[in-house]
C-alpha positions as CSV (number, residue, x, y, z in Angstrom):
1,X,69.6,-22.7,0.1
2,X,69.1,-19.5,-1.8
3,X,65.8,-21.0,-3.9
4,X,64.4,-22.4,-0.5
5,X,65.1,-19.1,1.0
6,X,63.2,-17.1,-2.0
7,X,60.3,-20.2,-1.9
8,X,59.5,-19.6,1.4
9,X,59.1,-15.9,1.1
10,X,56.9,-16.5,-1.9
11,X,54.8,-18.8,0.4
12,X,54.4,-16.3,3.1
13,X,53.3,-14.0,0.1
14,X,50.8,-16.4,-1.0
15,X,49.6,-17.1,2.5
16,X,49.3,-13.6,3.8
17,X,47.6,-12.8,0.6
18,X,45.3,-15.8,1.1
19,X,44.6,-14.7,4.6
20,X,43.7,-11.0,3.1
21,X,41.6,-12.2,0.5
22,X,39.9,-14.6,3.3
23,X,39.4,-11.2,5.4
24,X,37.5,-8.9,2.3
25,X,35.4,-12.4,1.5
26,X,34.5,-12.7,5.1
27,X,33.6,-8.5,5.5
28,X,31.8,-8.9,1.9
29,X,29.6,-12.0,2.8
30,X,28.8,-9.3,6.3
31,X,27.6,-6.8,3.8
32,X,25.5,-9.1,1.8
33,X,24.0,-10.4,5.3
34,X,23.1,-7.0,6.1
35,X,22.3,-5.6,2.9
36,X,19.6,-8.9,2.5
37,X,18.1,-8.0,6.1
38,X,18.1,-4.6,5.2
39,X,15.9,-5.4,2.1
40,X,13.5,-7.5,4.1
41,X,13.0,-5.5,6.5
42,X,11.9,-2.4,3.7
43,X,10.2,-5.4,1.6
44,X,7.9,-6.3,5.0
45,X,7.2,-2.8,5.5
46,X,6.0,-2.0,2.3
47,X,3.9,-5.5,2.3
48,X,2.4,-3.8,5.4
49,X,2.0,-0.5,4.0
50,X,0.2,-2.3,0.8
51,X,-2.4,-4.5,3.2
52,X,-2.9,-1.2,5.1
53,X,-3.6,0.9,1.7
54,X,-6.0,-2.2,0.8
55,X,-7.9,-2.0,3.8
56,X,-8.1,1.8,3.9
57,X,-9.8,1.4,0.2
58,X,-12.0,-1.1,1.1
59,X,-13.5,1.5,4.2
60,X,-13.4,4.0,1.6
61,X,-15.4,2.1,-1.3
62,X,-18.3,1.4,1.6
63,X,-18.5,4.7,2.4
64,X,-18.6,5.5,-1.2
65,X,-21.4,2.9,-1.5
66,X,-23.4,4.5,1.8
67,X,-22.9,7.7,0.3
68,X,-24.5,6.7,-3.3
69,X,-27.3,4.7,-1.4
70,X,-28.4,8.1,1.0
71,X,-28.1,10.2,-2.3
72,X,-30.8,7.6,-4.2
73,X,-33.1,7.3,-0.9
74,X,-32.6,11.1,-0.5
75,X,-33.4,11.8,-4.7
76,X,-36.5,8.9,-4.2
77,X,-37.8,11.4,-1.1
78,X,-37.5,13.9,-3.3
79,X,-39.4,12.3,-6.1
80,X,-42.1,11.2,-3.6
81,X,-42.5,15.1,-2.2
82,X,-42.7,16.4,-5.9
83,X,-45.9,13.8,-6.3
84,X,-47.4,15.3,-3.3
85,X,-47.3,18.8,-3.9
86,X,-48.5,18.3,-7.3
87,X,-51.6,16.3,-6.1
88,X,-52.0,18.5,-3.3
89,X,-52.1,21.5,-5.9
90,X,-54.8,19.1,-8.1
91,X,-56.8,19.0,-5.4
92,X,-56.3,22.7,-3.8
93,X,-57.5,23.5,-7.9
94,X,-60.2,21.0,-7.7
95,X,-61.8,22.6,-4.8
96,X,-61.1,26.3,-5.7
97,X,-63.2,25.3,-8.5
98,X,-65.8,23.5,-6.3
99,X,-66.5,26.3,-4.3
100,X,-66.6,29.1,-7.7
């Protein structure tokens, strides 16, 4: 009577210690859920953030490329002026010494 007295209060132990350890399982597998949709969410922005960075360097690059294009067309104009001005001086020379 005595030892089926002490065995159910050991099973009420065991049980409510079941039923606690039930509890912090069922609030830990909560934290996990949140803490995975927590990193999702910052691994989707950053995947944005990335395809955003990639697109920004691709604008860049053109421009960069425009850019190196109007700085040869504008050193070729340069280049062709140059030619002028030294044939146009050949031939201001040629008829200075024409008309001496």
């Amino acid at each position: 009577s005595q030892l089926q007295a002490q065995i159910q209060v050991e099973q009420r132990k065991s049980f409510d210690l079941a039923r606690q350890l039930q509890a912090q399982i069922q609030v830990g597998q909560r934290r996990n859920a949140d803490l995975k949709r927590q990193f999702q969410e910052e691994a989707d922005k950053t995947a944005q953030q990335a395809e955003k960075c990639a697109e920004r360097e691709k604008e860049l690059q053109a421009a960069i490329e425009d850019k190196t294009k109007l700085i040869a067309d504008m050193q070729a104009d340069i280049v062709g002026t140059n030619k002028r001005c030294v044939d146009l001086e050949a031939e201001a020379k040629q008829r200075a010494e024409t008309l001496a």
